[in-house]
C-alpha positions as CSV (number, residue, x, y, z in Angstrom):
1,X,44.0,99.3,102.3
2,X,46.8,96.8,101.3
3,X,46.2,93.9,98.6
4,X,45.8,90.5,99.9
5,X,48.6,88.1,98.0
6,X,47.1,85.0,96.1
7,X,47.4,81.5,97.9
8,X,48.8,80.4,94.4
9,X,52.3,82.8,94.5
10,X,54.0,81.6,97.4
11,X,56.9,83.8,97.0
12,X,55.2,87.1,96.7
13,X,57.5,89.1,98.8
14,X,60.7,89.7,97.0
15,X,63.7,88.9,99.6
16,X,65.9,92.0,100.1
17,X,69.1,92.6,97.7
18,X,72.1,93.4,99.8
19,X,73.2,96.9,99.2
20,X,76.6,97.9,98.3
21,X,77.2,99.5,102.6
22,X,76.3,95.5,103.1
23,X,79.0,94.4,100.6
24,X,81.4,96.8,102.0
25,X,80.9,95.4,105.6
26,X,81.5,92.1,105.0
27,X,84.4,92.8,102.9
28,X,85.6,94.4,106.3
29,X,84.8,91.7,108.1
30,X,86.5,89.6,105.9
31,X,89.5,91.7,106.3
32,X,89.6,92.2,110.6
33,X,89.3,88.4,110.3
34,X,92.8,88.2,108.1
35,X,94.3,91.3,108.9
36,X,95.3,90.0,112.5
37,X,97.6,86.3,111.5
38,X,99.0,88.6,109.2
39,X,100.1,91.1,111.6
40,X,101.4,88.3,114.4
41,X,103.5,86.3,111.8
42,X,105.1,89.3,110.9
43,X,106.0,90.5,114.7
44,X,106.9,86.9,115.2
45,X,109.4,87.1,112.8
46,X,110.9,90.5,113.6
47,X,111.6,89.5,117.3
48,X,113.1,85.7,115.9
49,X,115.5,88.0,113.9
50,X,116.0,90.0,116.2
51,X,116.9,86.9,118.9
52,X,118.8,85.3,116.1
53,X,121.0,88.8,116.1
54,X,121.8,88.7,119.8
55,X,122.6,85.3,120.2
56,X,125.0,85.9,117.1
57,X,126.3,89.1,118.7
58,X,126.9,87.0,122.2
59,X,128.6,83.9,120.6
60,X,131.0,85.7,117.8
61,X,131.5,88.8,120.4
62,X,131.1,88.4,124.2
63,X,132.0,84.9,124.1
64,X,135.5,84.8,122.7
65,X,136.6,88.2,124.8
66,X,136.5,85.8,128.0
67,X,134.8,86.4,131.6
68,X,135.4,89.6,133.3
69,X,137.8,89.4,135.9
């Protein structure tokens, strides 16, 4: 047979204390959410450097050798 809880104590039930699994998801969460703008500026700037190599390559190369023919 359970207790009935007093009119006067309106917070009788205690609220639940996240547990250290809940801490350890959210600071998961809050890493998915960062981990991905991290991981397309730095594939952004590979293939920038590696466009800013080529066009180098054509200008100071390919260009002053001439057409073929």
């Amino acid at each position: 047979m359970t207790t009935p809880v007093p009119d006067s104590v309106p917070n009788a039930v205690p609220k639940p204390v996240p547990s250290p699994e809940r801490w350890e998801e959210a600071r998961l969460a809050d890493a998915l959410r960062e981990t991905p703008r991290g991981a397309f500026a730095l594939s952004g700037a590979a293939v920038a450097l590696l466009l800013m190599c080529w066009f180098a390559i054509y200008v100071f190369v390919f260009l002053p050798r001439g057409g073929v023919g």
